[in-house]
N, C-alpha and C positions, 0 to 999 in steps of 0.2 A: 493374514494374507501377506504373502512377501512380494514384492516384483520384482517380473522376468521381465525380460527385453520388450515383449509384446503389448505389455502395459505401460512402460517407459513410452515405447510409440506410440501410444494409445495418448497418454495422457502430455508427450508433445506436440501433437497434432492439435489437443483441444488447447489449449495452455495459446495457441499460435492463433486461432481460430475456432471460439467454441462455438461456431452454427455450424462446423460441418458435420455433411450429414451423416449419420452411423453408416451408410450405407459404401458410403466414398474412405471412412476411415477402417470399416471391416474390412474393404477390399484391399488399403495398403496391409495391413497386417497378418492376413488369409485367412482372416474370421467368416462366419455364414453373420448378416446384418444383425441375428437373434442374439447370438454368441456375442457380439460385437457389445450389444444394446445391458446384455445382463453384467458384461465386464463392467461398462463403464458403470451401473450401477453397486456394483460390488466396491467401484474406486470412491464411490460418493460415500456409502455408507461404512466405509473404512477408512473415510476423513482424509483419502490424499485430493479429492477435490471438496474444496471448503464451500465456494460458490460460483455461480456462473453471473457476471458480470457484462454490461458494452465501456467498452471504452471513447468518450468521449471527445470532441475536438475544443478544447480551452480558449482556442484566438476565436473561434467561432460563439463560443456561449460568453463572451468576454474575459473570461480571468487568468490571461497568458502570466502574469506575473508570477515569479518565486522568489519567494525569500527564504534563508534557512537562518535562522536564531540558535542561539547555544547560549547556554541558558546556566548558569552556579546556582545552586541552590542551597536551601536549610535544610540540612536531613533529620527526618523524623518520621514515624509511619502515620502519624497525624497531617503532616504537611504533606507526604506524598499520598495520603489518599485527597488530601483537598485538590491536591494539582490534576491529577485523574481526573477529577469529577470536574477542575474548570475545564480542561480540554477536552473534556465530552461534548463539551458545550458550545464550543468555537468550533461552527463546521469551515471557516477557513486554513485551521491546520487538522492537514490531513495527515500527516505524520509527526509521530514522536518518538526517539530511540533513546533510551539509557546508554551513558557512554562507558568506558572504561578510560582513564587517561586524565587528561586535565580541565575537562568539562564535562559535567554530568549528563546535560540532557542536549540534544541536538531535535529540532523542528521544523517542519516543511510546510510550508504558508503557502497556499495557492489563493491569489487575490487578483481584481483587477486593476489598483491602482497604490499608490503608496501611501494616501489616504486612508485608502482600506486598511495597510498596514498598521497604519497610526493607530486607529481604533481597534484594530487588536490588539495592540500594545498596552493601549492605556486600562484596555479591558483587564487586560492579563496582570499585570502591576498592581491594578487596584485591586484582584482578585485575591492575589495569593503574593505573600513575602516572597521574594527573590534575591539574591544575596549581588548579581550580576546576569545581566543581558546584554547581548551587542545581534546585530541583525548583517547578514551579507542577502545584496541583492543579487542572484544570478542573473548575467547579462543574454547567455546563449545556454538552450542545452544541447551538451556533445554529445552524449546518447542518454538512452533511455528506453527502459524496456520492463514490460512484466512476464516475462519468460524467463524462467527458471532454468539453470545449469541443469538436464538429467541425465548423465553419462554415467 
């Protein structure tokens, strides 16, 4: 299945807002609700929608803090399946990227306090050899968004 413009709108309407209702989103795109209802599952089961998620309020459930760690490492496919498998296991980072450049891996900590940090830290160190880590606390976020570019 390829998409057309009608699915682009379909799938930035949910991407912004996924409880609205088929009904409100067939109408921006001049679907009948049924039409509307069968698209979006043809998007699911053609994997351009992965999962439907809430987005949560962080100062409210306490853990406004981030931190992002970049991280040198030992490369080996031994030591990068160990590191997979510890950060499976730390639900305080929620992200981890492969870098290209002069640091391998780049990490996104959501915690509540720097404490908390500390103990992922010491968790992660004692877990798995690391060659270097350094930690930046971010003080503001400037934006932020799970909305994808679909132009």
């Amino acid at each position: 299945m390829s998409l057309n413009p009608r699915d682009r709108a379909i799938l930035d309407m949910l991407q912004h807002s996924a409880d609205t209702p088929v009904y409100e989103i067939a109408a921006r795109v001049n679907l009948s609700s049924s039409a509307c209802s069968r698209r979006i599952q043809q998007l699911r089961d053609q994997g351009y929608i992965k999962r439907t998620v809430a987005l949560l309020d962080r100062g409210k459930l306490d853990v406004p803090m981030t931190v992002f760690v970049i991280v040198h490492a030992r490369h080996s496919d031994a030591w990068l399946d160990r590191f997979r498998e510890v950060l499976s296991a730390i639900p305080e980072i929620v992200e981890c990227h492969r870098l290209a450049g002069d640091f391998d891996y780049l990490m996104k900590v959501i915690i509540p306090d720097i404490g908390c940090y500390d103990r992922v830290y010491k968790r992660l160190i004692a877990e798995i050899e690391l060659a270097d880590i350094s930690a930046y606390i971010s003080m503001e976020t400037i934006k932020e968004s799970s909305v994808l570019p679909l132009r």
